[in-house]
LUMKE-391617 format. One record per residue (C-alpha): x negated, y negated, z negated. Coordinates in steps of 0.5 Angstrom, whole numbers, padded with zeros to 4 digits, always signed. Example, Ala and Ser with C-alpha at 12.3 -4.5 7.8 and 13.67 -1.06 7.14 Angstrom:
BEGIN
-0025+0009-0016-0027+0002-0014
! end
This chain:
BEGIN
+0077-0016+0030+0081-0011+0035+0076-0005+0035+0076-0002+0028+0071+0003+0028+0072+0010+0027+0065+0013+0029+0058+0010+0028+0053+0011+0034+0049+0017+0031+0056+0021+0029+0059+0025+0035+0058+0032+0038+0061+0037+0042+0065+0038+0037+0069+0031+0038+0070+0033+0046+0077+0031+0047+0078+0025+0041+0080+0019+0042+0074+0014+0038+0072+0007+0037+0065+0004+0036+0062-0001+0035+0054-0005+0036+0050-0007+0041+0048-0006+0048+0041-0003+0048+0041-0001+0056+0045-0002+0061+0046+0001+0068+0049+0000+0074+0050+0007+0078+0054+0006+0085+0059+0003+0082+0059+0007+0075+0056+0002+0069+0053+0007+0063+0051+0003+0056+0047+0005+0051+0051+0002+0045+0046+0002+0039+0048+0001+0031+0043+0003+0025+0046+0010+0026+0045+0012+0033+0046+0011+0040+0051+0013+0044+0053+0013+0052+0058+0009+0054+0062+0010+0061+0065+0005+0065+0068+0008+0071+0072+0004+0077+0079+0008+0075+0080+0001+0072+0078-0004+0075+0079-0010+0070+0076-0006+0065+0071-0004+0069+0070-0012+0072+0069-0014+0065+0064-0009+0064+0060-0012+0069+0058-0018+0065+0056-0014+0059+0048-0015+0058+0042-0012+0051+0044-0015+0046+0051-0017+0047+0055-0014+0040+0061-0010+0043+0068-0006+0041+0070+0000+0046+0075+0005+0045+0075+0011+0048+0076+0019+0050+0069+0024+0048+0067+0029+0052+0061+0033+0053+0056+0032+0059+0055+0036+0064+0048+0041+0062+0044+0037+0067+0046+0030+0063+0045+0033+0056+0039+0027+0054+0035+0032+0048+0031+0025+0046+0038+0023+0043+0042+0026+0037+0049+0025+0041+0045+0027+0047+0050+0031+0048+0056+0027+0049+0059+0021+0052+0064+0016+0050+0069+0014+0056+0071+0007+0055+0079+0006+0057+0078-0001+0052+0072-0006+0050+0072-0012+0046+0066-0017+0047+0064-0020+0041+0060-0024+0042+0054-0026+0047+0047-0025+0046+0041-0030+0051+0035-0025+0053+0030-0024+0046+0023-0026+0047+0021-0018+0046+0025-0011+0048+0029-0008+0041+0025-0001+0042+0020+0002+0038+0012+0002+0042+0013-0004+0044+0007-0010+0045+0008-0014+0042+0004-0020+0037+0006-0020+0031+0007-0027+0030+0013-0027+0035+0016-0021+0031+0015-0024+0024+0019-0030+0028+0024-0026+0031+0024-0022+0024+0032-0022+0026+0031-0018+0032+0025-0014+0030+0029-0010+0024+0033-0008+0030+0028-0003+0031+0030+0003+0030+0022+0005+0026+0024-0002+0022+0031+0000+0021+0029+0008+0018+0023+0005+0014+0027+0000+0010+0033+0006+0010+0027+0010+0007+0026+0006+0002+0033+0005+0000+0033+0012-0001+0027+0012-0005+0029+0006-0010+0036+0011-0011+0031+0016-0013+0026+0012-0018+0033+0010-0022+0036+0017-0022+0029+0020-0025+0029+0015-0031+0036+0015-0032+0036+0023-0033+0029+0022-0038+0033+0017-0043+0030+0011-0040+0033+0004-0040+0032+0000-0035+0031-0009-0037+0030-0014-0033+0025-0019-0035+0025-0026-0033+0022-0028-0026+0021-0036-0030+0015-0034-0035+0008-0038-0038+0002-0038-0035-0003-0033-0037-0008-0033-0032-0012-0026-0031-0015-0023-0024-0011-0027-0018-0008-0034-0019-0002-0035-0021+0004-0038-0017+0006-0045-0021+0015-0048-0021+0015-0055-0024+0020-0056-0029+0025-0062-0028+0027-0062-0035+0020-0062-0038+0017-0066-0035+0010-0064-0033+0010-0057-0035+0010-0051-0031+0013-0044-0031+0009-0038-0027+0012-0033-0022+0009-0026-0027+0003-0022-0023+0007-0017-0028+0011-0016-0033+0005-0014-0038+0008-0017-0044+0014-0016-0043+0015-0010-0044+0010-0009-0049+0015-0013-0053+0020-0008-0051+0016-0003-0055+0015-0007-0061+0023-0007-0059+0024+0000-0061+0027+0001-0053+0022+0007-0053+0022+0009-0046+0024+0003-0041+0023+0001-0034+0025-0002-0028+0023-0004-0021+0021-0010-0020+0019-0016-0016+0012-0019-0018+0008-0025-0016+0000-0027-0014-0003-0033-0010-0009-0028-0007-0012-0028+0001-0008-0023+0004-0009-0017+0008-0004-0010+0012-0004-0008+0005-0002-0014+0001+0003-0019+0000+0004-0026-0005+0010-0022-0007+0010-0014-0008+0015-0010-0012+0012-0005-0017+0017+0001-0021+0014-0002-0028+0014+0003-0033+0013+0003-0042+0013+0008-0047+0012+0008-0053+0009+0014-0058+0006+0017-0053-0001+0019-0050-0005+0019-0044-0003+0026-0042+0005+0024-0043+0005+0018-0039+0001+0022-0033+0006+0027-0033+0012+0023-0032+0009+0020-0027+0008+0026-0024+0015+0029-0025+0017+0023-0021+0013+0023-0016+0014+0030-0014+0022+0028-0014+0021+0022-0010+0017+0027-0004+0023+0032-0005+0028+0026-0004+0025+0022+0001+0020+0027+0006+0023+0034+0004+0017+0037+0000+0015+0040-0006+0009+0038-0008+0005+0042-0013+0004+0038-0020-0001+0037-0024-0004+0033-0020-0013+0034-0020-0016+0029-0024-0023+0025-0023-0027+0021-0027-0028+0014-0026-0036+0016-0025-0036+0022-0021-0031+0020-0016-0036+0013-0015-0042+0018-0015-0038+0025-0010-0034+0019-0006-0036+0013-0006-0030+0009-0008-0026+0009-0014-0019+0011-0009-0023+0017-0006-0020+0020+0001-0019+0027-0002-0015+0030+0005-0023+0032+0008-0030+0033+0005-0036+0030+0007-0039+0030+0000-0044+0024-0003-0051+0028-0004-0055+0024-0008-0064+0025-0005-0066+0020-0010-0070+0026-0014-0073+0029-0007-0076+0022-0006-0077+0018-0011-0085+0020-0010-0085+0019-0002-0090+0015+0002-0084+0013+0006-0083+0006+0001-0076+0004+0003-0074+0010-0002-0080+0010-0007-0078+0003-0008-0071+0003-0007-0071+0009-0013-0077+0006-0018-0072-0001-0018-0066+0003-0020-0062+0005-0013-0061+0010-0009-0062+0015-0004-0056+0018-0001-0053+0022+0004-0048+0025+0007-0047+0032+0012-0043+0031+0018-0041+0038+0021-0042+0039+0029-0045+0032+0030-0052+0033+0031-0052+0032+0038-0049+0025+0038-0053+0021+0042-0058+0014+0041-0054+0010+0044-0048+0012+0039-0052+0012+0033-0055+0004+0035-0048+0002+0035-0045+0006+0029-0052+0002+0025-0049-0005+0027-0042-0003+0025-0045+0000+0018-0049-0006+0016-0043-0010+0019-0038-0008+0015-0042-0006+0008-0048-0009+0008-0053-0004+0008-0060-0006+0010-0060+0001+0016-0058+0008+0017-0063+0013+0017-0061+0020+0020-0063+0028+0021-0060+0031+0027-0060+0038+0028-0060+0042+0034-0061+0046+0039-0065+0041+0043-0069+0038+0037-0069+0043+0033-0069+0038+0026-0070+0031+0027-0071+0025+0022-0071+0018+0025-0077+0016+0020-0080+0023+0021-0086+0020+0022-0086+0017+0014-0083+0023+0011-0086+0030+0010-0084+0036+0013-0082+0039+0007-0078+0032+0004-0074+0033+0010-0073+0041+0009-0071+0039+0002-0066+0033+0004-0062+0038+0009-0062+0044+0005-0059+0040-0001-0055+0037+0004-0053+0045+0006-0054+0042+0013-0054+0047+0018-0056+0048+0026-0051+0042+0030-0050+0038+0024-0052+0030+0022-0054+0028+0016-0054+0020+0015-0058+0017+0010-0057+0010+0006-0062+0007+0002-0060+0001-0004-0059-0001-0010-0054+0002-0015-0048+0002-0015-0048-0002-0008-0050+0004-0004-0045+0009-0006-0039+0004-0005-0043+0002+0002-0044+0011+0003-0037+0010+0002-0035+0006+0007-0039+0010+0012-0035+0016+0010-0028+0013+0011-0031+0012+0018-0034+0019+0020-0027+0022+0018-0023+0017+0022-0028+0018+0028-0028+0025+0028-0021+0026+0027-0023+0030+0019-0017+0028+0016-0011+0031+0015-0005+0027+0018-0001+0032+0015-0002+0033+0008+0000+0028+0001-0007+0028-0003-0005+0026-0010-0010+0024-0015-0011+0021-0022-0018+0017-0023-0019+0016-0031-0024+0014-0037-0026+0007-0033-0030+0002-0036-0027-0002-0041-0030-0009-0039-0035-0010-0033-0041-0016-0032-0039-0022-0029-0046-0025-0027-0043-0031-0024-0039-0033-0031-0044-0030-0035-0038-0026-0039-0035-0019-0039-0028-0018-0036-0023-0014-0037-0023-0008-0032-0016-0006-0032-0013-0013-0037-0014-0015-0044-0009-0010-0047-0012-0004-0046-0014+0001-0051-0022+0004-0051-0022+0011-0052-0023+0012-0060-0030+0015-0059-0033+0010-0055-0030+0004-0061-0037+0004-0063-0040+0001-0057-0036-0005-0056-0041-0009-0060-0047-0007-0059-0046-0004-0051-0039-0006-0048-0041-0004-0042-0042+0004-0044-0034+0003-0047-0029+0007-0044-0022+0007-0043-0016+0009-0044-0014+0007-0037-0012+0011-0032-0010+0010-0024-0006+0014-0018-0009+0015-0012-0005+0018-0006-0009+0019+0001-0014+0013-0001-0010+0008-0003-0009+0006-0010-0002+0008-0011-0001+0006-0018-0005+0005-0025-0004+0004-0032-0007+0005-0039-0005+0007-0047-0004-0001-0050-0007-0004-0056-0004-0004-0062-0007-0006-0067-0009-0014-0067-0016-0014-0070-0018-0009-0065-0014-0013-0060-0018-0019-0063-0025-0016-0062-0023-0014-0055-0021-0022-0054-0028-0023-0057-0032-0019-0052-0028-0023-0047-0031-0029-0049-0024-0031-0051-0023-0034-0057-0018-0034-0062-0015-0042-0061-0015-0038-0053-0012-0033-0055-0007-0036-0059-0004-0041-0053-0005-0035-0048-0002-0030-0051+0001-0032-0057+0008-0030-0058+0005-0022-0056+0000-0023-0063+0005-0026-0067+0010-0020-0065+0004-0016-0066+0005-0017-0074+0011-0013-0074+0010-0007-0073+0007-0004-0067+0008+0003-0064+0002+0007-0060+0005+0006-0053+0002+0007-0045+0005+0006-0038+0004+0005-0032+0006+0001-0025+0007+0004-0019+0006+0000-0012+0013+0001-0009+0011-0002-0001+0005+0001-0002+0007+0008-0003+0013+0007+0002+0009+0005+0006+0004+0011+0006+0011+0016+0006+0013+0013+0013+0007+0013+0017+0004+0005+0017-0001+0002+0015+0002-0005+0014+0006-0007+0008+0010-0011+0013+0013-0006+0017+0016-0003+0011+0018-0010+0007+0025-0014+0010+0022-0021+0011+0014-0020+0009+0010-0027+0010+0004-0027+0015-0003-0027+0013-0003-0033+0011+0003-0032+0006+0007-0036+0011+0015-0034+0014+0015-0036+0021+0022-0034+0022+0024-0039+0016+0019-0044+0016+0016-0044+0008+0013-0046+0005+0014-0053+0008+0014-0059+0006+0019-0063+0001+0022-0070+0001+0020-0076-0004+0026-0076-0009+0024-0068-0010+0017-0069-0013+0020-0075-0016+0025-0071-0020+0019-0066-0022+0014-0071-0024+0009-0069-0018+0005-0073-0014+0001-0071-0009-0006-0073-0008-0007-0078-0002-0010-0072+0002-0004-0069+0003+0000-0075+0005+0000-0080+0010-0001-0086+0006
! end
């Protein structure tokens, strides 16, 4: 290479005018003025113009050949643009470069979609071409985004005494929650590794260790359906502390976090952050990751119908459910038509049996779609504790519990995306604590671990886990940003009859428990300290930070969902001697014998 760069594409300024340059990149646009060729030459940095005039005729001939995406050299003088040139939509908008040499490294064939933000184009083709697509300047600047982020993760443990470990990717199975990716093993025949879904165990035993405080950033593994927020691989910061409690680990987390947005976006968020029980986020949002940027409340009118001639509601509250609602402001107007088509779209998306409502408005003055099996007073009382007034909607769910406060949840991220209730703007951090420790499976007749079977109960509910485990808390702990569930943790077990009793309640039992998770029990024998942490979603929280809603745009090379590459062409088959040498076998489905 002739061309050695001096300048990137996102550097010169007025300031430049006069001096001699070297660029190197791409060429996004090229035009031919009259005889004049201007080129837009594009690197990770920025753009620049590039101006090929006839003074020069060879070079300008030479120009002539150039087309997008041809990688090129040029050397130049820098001078500034005349006032009714100056382009503001570009950084060096005030500048050009004249080209008085140019080097074509190398050509380029037409791409199957244009390098530019805002483009049309299906996302399959894009992940084909991932190539290309990271070209993008929005790609470009998300995974620089994250770049800088990871550098801030690990100056911020580095300060607070932590030590960063590597643990292995080669692990043993130990099923819990999403299926585990399997890697037969050449030399043992028959046997398997797993991908770790976390480092869980791991850093536990880096407690038992005596490291204290350890961490890192690290990828993990799970064989799930996929959706925009999740992928088979995902990278998390993992964090463990020892001799620590709750309030510890969540105020390391929240230095963290206000350091991440002070690097990365330039805001200084407050800390702490509010904090909300696990019930009464459920009961106020109807989630357990609640949206907290706009209100829309859950009101519960079990009470005020609980004897109502209206069955629907009598029934509902007398078999265990409930009757809830919500007020949206400034929509009591909404139309029939409006109202038919957001039911379908509710027991579409949530399974709700209907959507009851109360208009209030000028024209109807207060209206109820079942007005006619309701008293008067009922429907005052209903939007009186709704603190419903004159142009406001109330819409009502029925069902069981805890189903119809999950479905009112749903119905509450509508009306807020619909209506333009959200506050694009704001980052709203929230902790939700006091989980149940285990939850009911009816299907396998058994209790599963909420969180995983190493969190600790909280001390006073210790008492329940025999006789009624489904009342226990614990000592668990999730980080909510902007509805999504950032991160999550728990103060561990740490004491083995306690973690035997947790295993009981489990249904696991102690030859189990001695093949799953064998080599952390015997090291529990040792001497282990109290000890909690966390584990932070790094494409996620990266993913908010920039403005998506797909991990895949913050992700260099993510998998389709179908957790397939269809730039690389994995997962794909491999040939005979391979399975052989791992002693696998194929059934006859699979193959085309």
């Amino acid at each position: 290479m002739s061309l050695t760069r001096t300048h990137t594409c996102g550097a010169l300024t007025e300031s430049d005018a006069g001096e001699k340059v070297t660029l190197n990149g791409w060429v996004a646009v090229r035009r031919d003025l009259g005889g004049v060729i201007f080129i837009d030459l594009r690197d990770r940095y920025g753009v620049t113009q590039i101006v090929f005039d006839q003074e020069n005729e060879t070079l300008h001939k030479k120009a002539e050949q150039l087309r997008t995406e041809y990688v090129i050299g040029v050397k130049g003088i820098v001078r500034k643009r005349g006032e009714e040139n100056i382009n503001p939509e570009m950084k060096t908008g005030t500048i050009e470069v004249v080209a008085h040499e140019l080097e074509i490294y190398s050509e380029a064939e037409t791409t199957p979609f244009e390098i530019k933000d805002g483009i049309e184009t299906n996302e399959d083709t894009r992940l084909k071409y991932r190539y290309l697509d990271l070209r993008r300047p929005k790609i470009q600047q998300n995974l620089m985004m994250r770049s800088d982020f990871n550098q801030s993760v690990r100056a911020y443990f580095y300060d607070h005494d932590f030590t960063e470990v590597e643990t292995p990717f080669l692990m043993k199975s130990t099923p819990e929650g999403a299926r585990d990716y399997l890697v037969p093993s050449r030399v043992n025949a028959g046997k398997f590794f797993a991908l770790p879904q976390s480092p869980q165990t791991y850093k536990q035993l880096l407690m038992v260790s005596g490291f204290d405080r350890y961490f890192q950033i690290v990828k993990c593994f799970r064989d799930e359906d996929l959706r925009a927020d999740r992928q088979p691989e995902f990278t998390q910061i993992d964090v463990e502390m020892s001799f620590v409690n709750e309030d510890d680990v969540l105020d390391m987390t929240e230095g963290l976090m206000k350091k991440i947005m002070h690097d990365v976006k330039g805001i200084d968020i407050d800390i702490p952050f509010a904090r909300m029980t696990y019930d009464e986020a459920l009961q106020t949002y109807g989630t357990d990751k609640p949206d907290t940027r706009f209100g829309l409340p859950i009101v519960n009118f079990s009470e005020i119908v609980e004897e109502s001639e209206f069955k629907i509601f009598s029934r509902t509250v007398a078999d265990g459910g409930a009757v809830l609602g919500i007020k949206v402001p400034g929509q009591g107007d909404m139309g029939r038509g409006a109202i038919d088509r957001l039911t379908e779209r509710v027991q579409r998306e949530t399974g709700a049996a209907g959507l009851i409502y109360i208009k209030l408005n000028e024209q109807d003055g207060i209206k109820c779609s079942v007005e006619k099996f309701l008293k008067e007073e009922t429907v005052t009382a209903m939007v009186e504790k709704a603190e419903a007034e004159q142009g406001d909607l109330v819409l009502i769910l029925a069902g069981p519990d805890p189903q119809v406060y999950k479905q009112m949840g749903t119905l509450r991220l509508m009306m807020g995306e619909e209506h333009d209730l959200i506050d694009q703007s704001t980052y709203n951090f929230l902790w939700v604590t006091d989980f149940p420790l285990v939850e009911w499976d009816s299907d396998e007749h058994r209790y599963h671990a909420l969180h995983h079977p190493f969190t600790a109960p909280k001390p006073e509910d210790v008492e329940k886990m025999d006789d009624d485990p489904a009342e226990v808390r614990s000592r668990a702990y999730d980080l909510v940003l902007n509805g999504y569930e950032i991160g999550g943790g728990s103060i561990r077990i740490n004491q083995r009859e306690q973690q035997k009793q947790m295993f009981d309640l489990l249904g696991i039992d102690s030859e189990e428990a001695q093949e799953r998770f064998g080599f952390l029990l015997d090291a529990f024998k040792y001497g282990v300290p109290p000890h909690g942490g966390i584990a932070l979603g790094v494409d996620r929280i990266v993913m908010i930070l920039a403005g998506g809603t797909s991990l895949r745009d913050v992700i260099a090379f993510p998998k389709n969902k179908n957790a397939q590459s269809t730039m690389d062409g994995s997962p794909a088959e491999v040939d005979k001697e391979q399975l052989d040498e791992l002693h696998i076998r194929l059934k006859n489905t699979l193959t085309n014998n």
